[in-house]
VOGU-3710 file (C-alpha; in Angstrom, 3 decimals, decimal comma):
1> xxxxxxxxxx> -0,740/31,636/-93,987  -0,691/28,885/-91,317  -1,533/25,382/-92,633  -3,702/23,581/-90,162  -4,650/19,532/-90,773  -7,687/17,560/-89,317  -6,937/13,748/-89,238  -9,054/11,436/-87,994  -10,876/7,907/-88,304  -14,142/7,848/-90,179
11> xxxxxxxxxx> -16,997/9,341/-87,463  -14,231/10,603/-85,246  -15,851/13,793/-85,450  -13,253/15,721/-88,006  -16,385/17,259/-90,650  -17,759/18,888/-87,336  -14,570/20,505/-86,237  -14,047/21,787/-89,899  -17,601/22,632/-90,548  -18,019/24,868/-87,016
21> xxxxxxxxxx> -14,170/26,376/-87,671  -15,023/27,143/-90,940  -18,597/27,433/-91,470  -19,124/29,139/-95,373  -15,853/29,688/-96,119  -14,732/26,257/-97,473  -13,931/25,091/-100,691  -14,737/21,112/-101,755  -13,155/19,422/-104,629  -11,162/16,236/-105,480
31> xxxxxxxxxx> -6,996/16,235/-104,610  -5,768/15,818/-108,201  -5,534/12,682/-110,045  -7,652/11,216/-107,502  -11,343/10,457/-107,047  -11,129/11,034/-103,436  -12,633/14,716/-101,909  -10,434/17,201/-100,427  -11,664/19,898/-98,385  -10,479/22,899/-97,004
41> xxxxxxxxxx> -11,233/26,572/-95,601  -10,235/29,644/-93,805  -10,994/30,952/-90,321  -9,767/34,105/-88,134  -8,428/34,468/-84,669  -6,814/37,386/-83,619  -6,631/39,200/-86,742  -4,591/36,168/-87,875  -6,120/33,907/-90,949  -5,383/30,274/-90,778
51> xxxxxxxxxx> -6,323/27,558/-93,370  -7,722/24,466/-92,236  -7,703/21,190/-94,382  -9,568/18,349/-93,286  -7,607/15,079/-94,547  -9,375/12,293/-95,863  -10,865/9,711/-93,156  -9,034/6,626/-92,993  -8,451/3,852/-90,347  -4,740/4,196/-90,510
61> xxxxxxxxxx> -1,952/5,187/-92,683  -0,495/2,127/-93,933  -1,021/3,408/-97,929  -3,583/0,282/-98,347  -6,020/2,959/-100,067  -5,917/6,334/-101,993  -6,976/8,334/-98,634  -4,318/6,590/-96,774  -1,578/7,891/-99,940  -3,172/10,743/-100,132
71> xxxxxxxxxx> -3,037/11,922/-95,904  0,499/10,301/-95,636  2,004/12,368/-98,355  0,318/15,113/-97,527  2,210/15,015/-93,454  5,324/13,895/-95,083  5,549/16,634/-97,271  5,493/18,965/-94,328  2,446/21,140/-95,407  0,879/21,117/-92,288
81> xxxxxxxxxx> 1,787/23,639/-89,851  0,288/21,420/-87,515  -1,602/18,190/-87,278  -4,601/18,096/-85,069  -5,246/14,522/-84,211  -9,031/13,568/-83,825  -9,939/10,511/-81,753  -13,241/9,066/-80,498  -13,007/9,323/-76,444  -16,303/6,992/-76,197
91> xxxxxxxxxx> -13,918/3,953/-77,678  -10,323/5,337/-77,346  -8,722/2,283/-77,511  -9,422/1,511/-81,018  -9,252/5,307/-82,011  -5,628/5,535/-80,883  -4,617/3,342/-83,542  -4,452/6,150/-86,021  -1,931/8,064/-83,490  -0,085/5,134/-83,535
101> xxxxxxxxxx> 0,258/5,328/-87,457  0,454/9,074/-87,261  3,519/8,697/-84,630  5,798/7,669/-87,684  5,105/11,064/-89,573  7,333/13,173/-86,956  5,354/16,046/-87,371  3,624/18,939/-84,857  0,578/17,642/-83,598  -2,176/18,055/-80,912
111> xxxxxxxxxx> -4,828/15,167/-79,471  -8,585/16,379/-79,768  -10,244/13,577/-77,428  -13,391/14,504/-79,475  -17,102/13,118/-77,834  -16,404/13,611/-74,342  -20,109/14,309/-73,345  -20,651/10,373/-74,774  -17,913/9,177/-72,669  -18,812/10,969/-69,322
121> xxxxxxxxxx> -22,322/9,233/-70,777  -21,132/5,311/-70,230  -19,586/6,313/-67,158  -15,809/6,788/-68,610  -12,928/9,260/-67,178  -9,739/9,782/-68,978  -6,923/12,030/-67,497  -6,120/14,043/-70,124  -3,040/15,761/-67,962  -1,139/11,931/-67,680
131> xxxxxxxxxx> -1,689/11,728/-71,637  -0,578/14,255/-72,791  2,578/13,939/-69,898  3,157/10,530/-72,022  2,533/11,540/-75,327  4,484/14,648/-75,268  1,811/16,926/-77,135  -1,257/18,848/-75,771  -4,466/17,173/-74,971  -7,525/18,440/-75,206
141> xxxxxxxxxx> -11,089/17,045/-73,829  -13,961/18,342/-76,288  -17,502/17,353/-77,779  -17,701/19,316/-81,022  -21,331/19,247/-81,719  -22,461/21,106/-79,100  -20,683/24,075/-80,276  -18,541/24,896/-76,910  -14,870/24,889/-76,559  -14,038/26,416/-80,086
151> xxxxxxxxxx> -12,354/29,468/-78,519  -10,069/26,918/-76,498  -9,135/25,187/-79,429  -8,276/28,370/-81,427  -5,990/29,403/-78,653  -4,551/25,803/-78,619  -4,039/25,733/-81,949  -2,302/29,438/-81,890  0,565/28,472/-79,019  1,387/25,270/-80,664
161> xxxxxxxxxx> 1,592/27,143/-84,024  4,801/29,278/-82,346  5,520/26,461/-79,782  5,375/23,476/-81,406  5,300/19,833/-79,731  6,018/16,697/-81,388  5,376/12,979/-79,925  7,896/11,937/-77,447  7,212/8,448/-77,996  6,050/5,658/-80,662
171> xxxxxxxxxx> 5,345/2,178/-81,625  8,350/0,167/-82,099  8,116/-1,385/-85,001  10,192/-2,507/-88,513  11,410/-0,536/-91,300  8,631/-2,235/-93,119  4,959/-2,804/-92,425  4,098/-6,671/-91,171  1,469/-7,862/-89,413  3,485/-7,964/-86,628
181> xxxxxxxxxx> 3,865/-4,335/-86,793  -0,275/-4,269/-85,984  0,208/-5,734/-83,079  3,673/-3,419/-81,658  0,855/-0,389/-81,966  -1,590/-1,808/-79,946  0,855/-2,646/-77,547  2,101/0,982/-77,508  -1,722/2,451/-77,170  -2,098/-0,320/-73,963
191> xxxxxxxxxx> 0,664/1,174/-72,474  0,081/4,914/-73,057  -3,669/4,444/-72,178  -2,312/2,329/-68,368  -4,236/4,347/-65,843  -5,545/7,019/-67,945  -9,168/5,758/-68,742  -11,454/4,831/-66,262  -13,635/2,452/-68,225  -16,850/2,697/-65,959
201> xxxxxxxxxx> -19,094/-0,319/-66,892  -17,140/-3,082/-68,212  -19,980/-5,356/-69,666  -22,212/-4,095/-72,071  -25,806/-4,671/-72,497  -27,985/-4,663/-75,800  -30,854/-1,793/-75,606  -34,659/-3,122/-75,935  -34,465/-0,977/-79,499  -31,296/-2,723/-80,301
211> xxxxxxxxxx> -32,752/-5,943/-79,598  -34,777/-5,542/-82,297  -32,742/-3,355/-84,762  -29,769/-6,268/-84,821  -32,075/-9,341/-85,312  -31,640/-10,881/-89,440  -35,374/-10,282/-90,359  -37,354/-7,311/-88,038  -34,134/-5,805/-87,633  -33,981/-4,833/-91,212
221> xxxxxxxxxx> -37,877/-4,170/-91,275  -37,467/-1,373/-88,936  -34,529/0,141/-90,213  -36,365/0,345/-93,481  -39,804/1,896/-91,598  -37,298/4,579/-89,604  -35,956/5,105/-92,248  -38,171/5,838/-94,579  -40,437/7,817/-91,345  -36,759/10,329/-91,614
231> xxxxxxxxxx> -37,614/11,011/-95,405  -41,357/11,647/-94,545  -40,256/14,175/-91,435  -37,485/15,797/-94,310  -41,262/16,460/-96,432  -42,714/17,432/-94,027  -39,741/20,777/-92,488  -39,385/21,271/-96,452  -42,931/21,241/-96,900  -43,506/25,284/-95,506
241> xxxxxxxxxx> -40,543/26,347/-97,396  -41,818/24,639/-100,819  -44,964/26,434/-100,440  -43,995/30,134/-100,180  -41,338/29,646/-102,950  -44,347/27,920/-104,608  -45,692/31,565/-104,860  -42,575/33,281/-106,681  -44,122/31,904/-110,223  -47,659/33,138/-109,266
251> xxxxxxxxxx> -47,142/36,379/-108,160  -43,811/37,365/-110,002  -45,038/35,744/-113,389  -47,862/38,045/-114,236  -46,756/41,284/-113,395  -43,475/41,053/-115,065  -45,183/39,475/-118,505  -47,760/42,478/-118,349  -44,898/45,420/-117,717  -42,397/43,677/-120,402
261> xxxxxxxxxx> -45,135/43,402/-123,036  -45,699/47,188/-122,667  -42,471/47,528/-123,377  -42,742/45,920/-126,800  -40,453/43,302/-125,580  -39,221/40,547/-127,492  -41,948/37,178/-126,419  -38,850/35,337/-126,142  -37,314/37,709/-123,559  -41,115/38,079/-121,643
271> xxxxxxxxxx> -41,610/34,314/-121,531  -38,135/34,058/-119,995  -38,418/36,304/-117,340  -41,682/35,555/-116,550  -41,745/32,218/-116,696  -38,508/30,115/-116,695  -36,370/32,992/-114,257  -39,394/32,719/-111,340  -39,915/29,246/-111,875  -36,441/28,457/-112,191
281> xxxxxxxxxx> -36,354/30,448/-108,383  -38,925/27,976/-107,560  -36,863/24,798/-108,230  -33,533/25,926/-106,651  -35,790/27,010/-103,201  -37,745/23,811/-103,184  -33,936/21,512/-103,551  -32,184/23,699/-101,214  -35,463/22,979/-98,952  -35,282/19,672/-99,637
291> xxxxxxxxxx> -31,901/19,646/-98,533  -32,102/21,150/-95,690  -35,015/18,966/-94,449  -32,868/15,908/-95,011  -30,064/17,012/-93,254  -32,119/17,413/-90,377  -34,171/14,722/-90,316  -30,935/12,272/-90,973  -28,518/14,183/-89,236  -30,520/13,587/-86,287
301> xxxxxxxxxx> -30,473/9,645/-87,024  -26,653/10,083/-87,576  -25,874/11,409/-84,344  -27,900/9,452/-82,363  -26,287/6,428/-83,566  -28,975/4,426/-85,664  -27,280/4,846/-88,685  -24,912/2,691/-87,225  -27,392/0,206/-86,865  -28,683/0,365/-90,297
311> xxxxxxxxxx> -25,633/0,009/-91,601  -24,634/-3,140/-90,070  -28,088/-4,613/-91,335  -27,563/-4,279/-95,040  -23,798/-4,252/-95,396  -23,616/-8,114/-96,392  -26,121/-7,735/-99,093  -24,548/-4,237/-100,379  -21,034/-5,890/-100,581  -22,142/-7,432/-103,213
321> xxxxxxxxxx> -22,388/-4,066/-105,302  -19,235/-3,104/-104,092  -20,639/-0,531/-101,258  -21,062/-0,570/-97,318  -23,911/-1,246/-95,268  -24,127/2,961/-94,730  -25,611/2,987/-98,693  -28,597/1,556/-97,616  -30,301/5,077/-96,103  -29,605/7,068/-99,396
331> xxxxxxxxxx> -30,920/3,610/-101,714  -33,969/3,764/-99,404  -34,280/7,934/-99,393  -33,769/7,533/-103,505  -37,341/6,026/-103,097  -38,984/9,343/-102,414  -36,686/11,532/-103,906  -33,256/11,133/-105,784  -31,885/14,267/-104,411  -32,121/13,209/-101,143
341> xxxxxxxxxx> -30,638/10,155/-101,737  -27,428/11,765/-103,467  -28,002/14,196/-100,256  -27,413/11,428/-98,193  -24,307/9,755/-99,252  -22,288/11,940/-97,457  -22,373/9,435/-95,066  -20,056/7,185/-97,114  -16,592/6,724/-95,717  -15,006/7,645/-98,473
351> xxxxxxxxxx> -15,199/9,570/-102,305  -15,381/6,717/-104,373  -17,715/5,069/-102,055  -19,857/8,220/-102,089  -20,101/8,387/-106,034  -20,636/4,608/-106,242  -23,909/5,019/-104,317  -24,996/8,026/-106,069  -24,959/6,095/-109,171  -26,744/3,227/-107,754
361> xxxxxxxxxx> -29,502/6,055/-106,066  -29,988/7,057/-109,473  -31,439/3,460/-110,896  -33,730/4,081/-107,703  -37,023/5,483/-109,030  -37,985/8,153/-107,501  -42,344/9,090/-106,414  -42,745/11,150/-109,238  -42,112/8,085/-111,673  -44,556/6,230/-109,647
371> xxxxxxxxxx> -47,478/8,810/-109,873  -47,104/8,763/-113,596  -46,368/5,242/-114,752  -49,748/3,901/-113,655  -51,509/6,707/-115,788  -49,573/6,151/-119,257  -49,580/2,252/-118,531  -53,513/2,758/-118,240  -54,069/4,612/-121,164  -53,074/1,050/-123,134
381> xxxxxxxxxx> -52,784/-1,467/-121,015  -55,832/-2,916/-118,380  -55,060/-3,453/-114,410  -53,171/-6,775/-114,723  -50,961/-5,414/-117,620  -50,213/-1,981/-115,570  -49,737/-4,294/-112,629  -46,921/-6,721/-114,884  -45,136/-3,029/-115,779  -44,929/-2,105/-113,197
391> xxxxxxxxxx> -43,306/-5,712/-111,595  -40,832/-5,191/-114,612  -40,023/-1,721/-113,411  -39,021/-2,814/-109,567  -37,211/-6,045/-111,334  -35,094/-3,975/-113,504  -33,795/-2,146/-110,808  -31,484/-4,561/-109,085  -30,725/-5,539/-112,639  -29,379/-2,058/-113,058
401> xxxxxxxxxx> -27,978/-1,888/-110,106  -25,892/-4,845/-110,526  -24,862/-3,549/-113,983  -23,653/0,152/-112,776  -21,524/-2,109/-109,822  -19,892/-3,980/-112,675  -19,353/-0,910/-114,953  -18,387/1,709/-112,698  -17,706/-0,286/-109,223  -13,882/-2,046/-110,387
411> xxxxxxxxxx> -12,769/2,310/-110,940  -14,479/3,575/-107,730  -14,298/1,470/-105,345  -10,921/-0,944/-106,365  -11,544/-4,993/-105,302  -8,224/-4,178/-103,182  -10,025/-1,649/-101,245  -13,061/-3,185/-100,380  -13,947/-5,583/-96,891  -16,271/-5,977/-94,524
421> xxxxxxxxxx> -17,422/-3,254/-91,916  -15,412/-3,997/-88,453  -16,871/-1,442/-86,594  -18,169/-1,004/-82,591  -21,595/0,328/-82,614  -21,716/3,712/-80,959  -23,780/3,965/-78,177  -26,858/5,832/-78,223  -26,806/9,781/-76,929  -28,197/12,827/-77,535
431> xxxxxxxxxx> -28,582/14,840/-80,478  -27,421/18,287/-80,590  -30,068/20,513/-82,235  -28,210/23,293/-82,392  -25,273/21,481/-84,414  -27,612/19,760/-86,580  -30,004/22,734/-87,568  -26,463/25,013/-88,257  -25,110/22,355/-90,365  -28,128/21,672/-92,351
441> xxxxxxxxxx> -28,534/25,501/-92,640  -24,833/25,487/-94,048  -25,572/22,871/-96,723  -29,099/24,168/-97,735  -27,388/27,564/-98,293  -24,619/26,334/-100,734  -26,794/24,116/-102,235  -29,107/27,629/-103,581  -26,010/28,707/-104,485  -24,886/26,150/-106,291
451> xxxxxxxxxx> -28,209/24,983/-107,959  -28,838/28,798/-109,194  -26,163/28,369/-111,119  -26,497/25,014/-113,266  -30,557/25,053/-112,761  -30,247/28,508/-114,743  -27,723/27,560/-117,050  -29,601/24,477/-118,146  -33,243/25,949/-118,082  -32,097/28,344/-120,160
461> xxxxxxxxxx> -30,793/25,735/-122,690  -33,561/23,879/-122,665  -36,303/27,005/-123,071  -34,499/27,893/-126,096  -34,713/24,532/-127,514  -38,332/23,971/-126,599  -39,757/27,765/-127,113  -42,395/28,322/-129,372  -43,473/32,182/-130,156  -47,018/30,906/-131,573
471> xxxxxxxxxx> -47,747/28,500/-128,933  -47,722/25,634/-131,791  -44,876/22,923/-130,892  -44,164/22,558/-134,365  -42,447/25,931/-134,875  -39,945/24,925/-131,579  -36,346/23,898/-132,371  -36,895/20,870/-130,194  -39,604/19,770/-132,728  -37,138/20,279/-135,803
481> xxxxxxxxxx> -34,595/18,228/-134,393  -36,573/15,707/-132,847  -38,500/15,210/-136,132  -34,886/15,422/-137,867  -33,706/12,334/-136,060  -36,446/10,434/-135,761  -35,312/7,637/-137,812  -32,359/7,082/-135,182  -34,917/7,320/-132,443  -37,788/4,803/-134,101
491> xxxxxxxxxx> -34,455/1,994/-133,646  -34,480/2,890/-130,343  -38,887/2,644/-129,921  -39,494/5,994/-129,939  -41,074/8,365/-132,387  -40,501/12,141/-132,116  -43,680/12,523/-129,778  -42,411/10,209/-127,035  -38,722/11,150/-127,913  -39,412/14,935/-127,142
501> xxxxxxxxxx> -41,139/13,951/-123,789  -38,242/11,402/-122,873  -36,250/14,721/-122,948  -38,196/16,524/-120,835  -38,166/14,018/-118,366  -34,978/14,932/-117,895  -35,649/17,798/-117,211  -38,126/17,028/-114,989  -40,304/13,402/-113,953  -43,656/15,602/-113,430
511> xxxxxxxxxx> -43,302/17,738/-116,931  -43,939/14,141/-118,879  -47,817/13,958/-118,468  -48,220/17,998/-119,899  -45,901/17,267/-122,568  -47,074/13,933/-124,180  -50,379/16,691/-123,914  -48,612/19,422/-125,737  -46,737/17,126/-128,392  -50,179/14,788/-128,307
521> xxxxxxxxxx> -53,320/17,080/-128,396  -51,701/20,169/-129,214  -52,379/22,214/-126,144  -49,594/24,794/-124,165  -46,254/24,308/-125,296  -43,262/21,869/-124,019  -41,356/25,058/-122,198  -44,670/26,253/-120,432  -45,678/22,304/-119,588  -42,067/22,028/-118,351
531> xxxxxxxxxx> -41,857/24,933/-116,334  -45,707/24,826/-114,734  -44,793/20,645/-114,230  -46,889/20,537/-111,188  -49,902/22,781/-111,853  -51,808/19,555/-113,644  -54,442/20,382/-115,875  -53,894/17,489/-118,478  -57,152/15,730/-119,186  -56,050/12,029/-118,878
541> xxxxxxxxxx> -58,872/10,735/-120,520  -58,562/12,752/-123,844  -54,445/12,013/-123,414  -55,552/8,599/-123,405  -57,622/8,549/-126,397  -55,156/10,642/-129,043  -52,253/8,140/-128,019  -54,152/5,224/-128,093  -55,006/5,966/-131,862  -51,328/7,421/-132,600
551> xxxxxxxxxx> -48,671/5,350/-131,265  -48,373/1,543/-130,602  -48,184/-0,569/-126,696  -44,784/-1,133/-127,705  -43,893/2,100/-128,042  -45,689/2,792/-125,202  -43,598/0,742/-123,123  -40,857/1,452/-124,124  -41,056/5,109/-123,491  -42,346/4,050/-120,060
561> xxxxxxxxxx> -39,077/2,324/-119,147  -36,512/4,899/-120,979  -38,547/7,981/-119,484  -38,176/5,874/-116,121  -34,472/4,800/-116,018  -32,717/7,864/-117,661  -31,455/11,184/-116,034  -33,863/11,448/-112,859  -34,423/14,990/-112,963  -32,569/18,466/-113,296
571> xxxxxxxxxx> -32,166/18,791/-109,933  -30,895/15,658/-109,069  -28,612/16,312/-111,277  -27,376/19,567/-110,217  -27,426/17,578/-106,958  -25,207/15,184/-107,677  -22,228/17,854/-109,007  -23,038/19,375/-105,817  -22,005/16,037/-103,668  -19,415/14,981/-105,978
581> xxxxxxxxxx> -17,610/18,105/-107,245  -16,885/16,407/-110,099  -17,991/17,509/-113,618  -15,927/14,414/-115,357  -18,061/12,009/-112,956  -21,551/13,769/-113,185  -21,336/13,667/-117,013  -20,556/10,222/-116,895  -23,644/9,172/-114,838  -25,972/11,249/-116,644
591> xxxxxxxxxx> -24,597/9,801/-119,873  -24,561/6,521/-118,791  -28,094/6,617/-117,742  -29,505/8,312/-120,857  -27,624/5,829/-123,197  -28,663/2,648/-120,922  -31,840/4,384/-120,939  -32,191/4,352/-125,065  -30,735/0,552/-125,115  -33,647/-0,339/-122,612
601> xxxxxxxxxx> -36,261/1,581/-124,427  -34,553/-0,480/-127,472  -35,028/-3,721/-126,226  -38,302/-3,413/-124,686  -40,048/-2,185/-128,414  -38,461/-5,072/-130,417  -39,518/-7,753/-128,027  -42,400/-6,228/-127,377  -43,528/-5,203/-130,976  -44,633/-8,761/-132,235
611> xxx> -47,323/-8,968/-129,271  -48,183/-5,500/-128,869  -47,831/-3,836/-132,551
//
């Protein structure tokens, strides 16, 4: 097997090499012992299978973080096969400076001069022959997203495999690393680069769009409206796809309960593969949809270069929670949906940065909170007091926010680890369509995959907790032991009613309304309310009136801020094992949130139980 590496600066373009070399056949986890991802897959050439590992982006390898460790020990130890060395063409000068680390490592290596088409774009040349005369290694020119050139690099990557080249020279610098040292390596890149670049158009001008997008105030006013116009256009490609897998349930459901009852099947059995199995079909199409339709939409505003943009708007105030100014398009996407917004931290530079902000995404709440809240607040509270909850709600979030920074920030993101962004902002070009749509095909694809698996597992879980064969919810196991520890839950400002329905809003934001019905008023049970979430048919009005006369406003509220600040939803959390490939990690959020959750809830009743009752 020949051992191929992919190292790079963050953006240099490294994910689309691996991604298009790859495409399927990868497999995503963390290097062990460390939070930090490691990817790698398989491709063939010539009857020949090669393994390609794409190393951990980093701005250099001088061991200041657990990417840097992690990609210098991983050359050192001699692994690799070969090193393919990734740099930006568009600003070579700065993208050197990781050859310039690399050049200590004394190890096979090729020079990808990746984004050539944006070069050529600002009126740029490089002579790739003179470099590669200098440096002693092959050179190749390439743009990786448009999907040209692979078959070149294969070849490339075959002759250097049996011939292999090593730099022929380096930085000269100390046994140890100074800051002096910084300053021998961009010396060395000066010299190598001496009549190789052309740099065409030597003073650069600010775009009328960036004009606007860099200004303190309307700068980060219309990142928020593109922004948040990207998660609309993600509705609206998912939006075809949601509706024919919106048919599985209604014209698989039927049939199969009719042809199983026949059989004198068990009800259990029907109801579970005519109900939770096409349903369950349902939710994995619409979040693979909904993946797919982000990737698009915000792949496109990736390549373009306005995330770039965006980023450099919010990354003061973001610093403060211990992320970059790249967080703020997931935070924002977390608005609409909380699966896009884990979705979207794959922008983040690095692993712990990336589960950081999927934690934070999570204290985002998402549409579906906001199309129930109103309607429970309503049923005890008039416009002004709905309008006050409501206030709380958006407060609470940077409260949370702050706290799961201060918990979980100091682990993930280290104090030692963490500056400012010092970064050029790319220059506006094309998109690729064809890259784009392929990737986000990709992702959507092993997204089903994945989600079948833990949607199922969990569905099924929770139908066997929540089934009732006589359609009354008090013969359901979730009704014995939410009834058995109610006295634990009445601490916490929630009776077994509002306890069960907390539950399923784990399970699902839009199931709460049917099963405060079910639990309330009797009517359907919890598994068919959770499982036909968004077929409606709860009379608000008669809701209003049975809880009204059974529960108290304090309990009311409370449930209203526990049901909105616990586990977002099944699929966002199946989402967010997906992006993290992390089990450990994933548990801890979700357990974090459902016990922050019940402290909330616990706080809210006991203040609010001497005003409200």
């Amino acid at each position: 097997m020949n051992w191929i590496a992919l190292l790079g600066q963050p953006n240099s373009g490294k994910s689309t090499v691996f991604n298009q070399l790859t495409g399927s056949r990868q497999h995503v986890g963390n290097w062990p012992g460390k939070t930090v991802e490691k990817k790698d897959g398989t491709f063939t050439y010539k009857d020949a299978k090669y393994t390609l590992v794409d190393l951990p982006g980093s701005y250099g390898l001088s061991g200041n973080s657990d990417e840097e460790v992690i990609t210098e020990k991983f050359i050192k130890s001699g692994e690799a096969d070969l090193v393919c060395v990734l740099v930006d063409s568009s600003q070579l000068e700065r993208s050197m400076y990781m050859l310039a680390d690399f050049a200590s490592m004394d190890a096979p290596a090729i020079l990808i001069l990746n984004m050539m088409d944006v070069a050529a774009g600002q009126g740029k040349t490089i002579d790739a022959a003179l470099l590669s005369k200098r440096l002693g290694i092959p050179v190749l020119p390439f743009t990786a997203a448009d999907g040209k050139g692979y078959e070149e690099l294969k070849a490339l990557m075959e002759k250097e495999l049996k011939e292999p080249h090593k730099l022929l020279t380096r930085p000269q610098i100390g046994a140890e690393e100074s800051a002096a040292d910084g300053n021998a390596k961009y010396a060395w890149i000066r010299t190598v680069l001496q009549d190789v670049t052309n740099a065409g158009e030597n003073e650069y001008h600010l775009t009328k769009l960036d004009n606007v997008l860099l200004k303190p105030f309307w700068g980060k006013a219309a990142t928020i409206g593109i922004v948040l116009v990207g998660f609309l256009a993600a509705m609206l490609i998912m939006s075809p796809f949601m509706a024919v897998a919106g048919m599985i349930p209604k014209v698989l459901g039927g049939p199969i309960a009719q042809f199983l009852t026949g059989l004198h099947v068990h009800p259990w059995l029907v109801s579970v593969f005519s109900l939770l199995i096409p349903n369950t079909l349902y939710f994995c199409i619409s979040m693979s949809a909904f993946v797919f339709g982000v990737n698009i939409s915000f792949g496109f505003l990736e390549e373009i270069g306005f995330l770039a943009r965006a980023a450099y708007q919010f990354d003061g105030a973001l610093s403060k929670l211990g992320l970059q100014g790249k967080a703020v398009a997931p935070i924002l996407m977390g608005m609409g949906c909380t699966i896009g917004g884990a979705c979207g931290t794959r922008v983040m530079d690095s692993w712990g940065q990336k589960m950081l902000t999927m934690m934070v995404v999570w204290a985002v709440p998402c549409a579906s909170i906001w199309s129930i809240i109103p309607v429970i607040s309503g049923m005890f509270f008039p416009a002004w007091g709905t309008v006050l909850v409501c206030l709380g709600i958006i407060a609470y979030i940077f409260v949370l926010m702050f706290i799961v920074s201060r918990v979980f920030g100091g682990k993930l993101v280290p104090e030692e680890t963490r500056s400012g962004m010092i970064m050029e902002l790319p220059p506006y070009h094309k998109a690729h369509w064809k890259y784009i749509i392929k990737e986000a095909w990709i992702k959507c694809f092993d997204m089903f995959k994945r989600a079948l698996r833990t949607v199922t597992l969990v569905s099924v879980i929770f139908w066997a907790f929540s089934f009732s064969p006589s359609g009354n919810v008090e013969s359901s196991l979730l009704y014995k032991v939410g009834t058995f520890i109610e006295p634990v839950t009445r601490f916490f400002g929630m009776g077994w009613r509002t306890f069960m329905a907390f539950i399923s809003a784990a399970f699902a934001k839009e199931a709460v309304l049917g099963t405060l019905n079910a639990v309330f008023a009797g009517q359907n049970t919890v598994a068919d309310v959770a499982f036909n979430a968004t077929s409606g048919g709860v009379d608000a009005a008669a809701l209003s009136q049975i809880m009204s006369q059974t529960i108290s406003g304090a309990e009311a509220l409370a449930f209203m801020f526990a049901c909105t600040f616990s586990v977002p939803c099944l699929m966002a959390l199946s989402t967010t094992y997906r992006e993290s490939h992390s089990l450990k990690w994933t548990a801890k959020t979700a357990g974090f949130y459902i016990g922050a959750a019940l402290i909330l809830s616990c706080i809210v009743y006991h203040i609010a139980l001497p005003f409200l009752g």
